[in-house]
N, C-alpha and C positions, 0 to 999 in steps of 0.2 A: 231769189225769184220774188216779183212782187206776188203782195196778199192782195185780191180783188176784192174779194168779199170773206170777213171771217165766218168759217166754218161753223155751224151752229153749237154750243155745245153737245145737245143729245141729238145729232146727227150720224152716232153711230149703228150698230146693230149685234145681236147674238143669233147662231144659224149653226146649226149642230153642236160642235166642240168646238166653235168658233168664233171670235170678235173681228168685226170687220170693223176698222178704225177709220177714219178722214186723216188727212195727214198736212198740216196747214203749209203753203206752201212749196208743194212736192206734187206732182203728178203720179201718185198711187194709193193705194190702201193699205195698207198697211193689218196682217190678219196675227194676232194671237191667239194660243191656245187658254182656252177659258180658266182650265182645272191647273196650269201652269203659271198662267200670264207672260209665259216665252214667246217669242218672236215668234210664226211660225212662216209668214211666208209675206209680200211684195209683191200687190198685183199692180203692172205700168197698167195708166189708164190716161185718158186722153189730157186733161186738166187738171185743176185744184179740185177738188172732191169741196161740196156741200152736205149735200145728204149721203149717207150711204143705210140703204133701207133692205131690212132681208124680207122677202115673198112668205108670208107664213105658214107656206109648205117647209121651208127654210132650203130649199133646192139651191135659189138662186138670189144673188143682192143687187139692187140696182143704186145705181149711182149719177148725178147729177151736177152739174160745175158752173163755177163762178163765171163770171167775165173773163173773157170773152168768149167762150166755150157753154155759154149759158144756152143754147140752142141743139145739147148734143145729151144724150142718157147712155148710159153704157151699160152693159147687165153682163154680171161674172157669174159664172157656174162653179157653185161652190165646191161639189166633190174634184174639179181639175185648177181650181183657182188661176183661171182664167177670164177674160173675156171674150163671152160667146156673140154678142153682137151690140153692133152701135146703132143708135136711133136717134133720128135725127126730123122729133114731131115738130118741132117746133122753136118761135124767138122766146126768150127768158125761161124757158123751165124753172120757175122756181119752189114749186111743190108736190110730191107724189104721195100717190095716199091708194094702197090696197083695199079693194073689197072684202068683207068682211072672212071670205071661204077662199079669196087670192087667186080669185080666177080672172080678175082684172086690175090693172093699176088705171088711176087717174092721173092724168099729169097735167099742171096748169103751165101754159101758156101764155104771159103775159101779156108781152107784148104784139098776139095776133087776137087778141080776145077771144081766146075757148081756153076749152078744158080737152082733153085728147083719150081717148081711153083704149088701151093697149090689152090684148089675151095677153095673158103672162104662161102660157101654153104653147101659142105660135109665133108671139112678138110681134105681131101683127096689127097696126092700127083698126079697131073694129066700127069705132065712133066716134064722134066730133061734136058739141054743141058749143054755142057761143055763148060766151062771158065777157062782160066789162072789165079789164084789166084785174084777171084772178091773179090771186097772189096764194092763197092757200086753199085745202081742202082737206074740210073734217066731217067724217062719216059719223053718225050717230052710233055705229056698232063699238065705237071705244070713247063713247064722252064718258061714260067712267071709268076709262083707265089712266094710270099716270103714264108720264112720259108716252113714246114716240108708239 
């Protein structure tokens, strides 16, 4: 299968006893066991994964994709390693970024210029403000932290 766009490297996530991986090339995620590093499980999901980002409740991960699939998020619920619902805010999703207590996700929008902001509660689109062709979004509650 063609690579659209490479996968970031720290585009992955940890979420209980869990590592939710990008899988380059493959339409899933790919989960191992932390304390292991065993395989544990294959969620199908709609594309090539980009981001896969855990909610820091760590309930749920949400997930983002390349071309041509760039228009579509997907959010697994991690205790059934599933996908519980598909969302479909917006053209280029190419950023998501949690509030600081993860009661909303930000999601940029490229190519309609906003940013889309999502309950991570209900899933439910709550707010829209417009942006000039965002491409990322970084909250001040983690400029000192490293990585994702």
């Amino acid at each position: 299968m063609p690579v659209y766009k490479m996968p970031h490297l720290r585009g992955w996530s940890m979420a209980g006893d869990y590592a939710f991986l990008l899988t380059i090339g493959r339409h899933e995620v790919l989960v191992a066991d932390n304390r292991s590093w065993k395989e544990h499980a294959r969620v199908p999901v709609l594309g090539q994964p980009v981001f896969v980002m855990a909610e820091p409740t760590g309930k749920r991960v949400w997930v983002n994709f390349a071309f041509p699939d760039n228009g579509v998020v997907q959010v697994i619920d991690v205790p059934s390693m599933r996908v519980i619902k598909t969302l479909h805010p917006g053209r280029a999703i190419l950023h998501m970024e949690f509030t600081a207590r993860g009661d909303a996700v930000w999601l940029s929008s490229r190519d309609d210029d906003k940013l889309v902001v999502v309950d991570t509660t209900t899933l439910e689109t709550v707010g829209e403000l417009p942006a000039r062709g965002p491409s990322g979004i970084f909250f001040s509650w983690r400029a000192a932290r490293m990585g994702m």
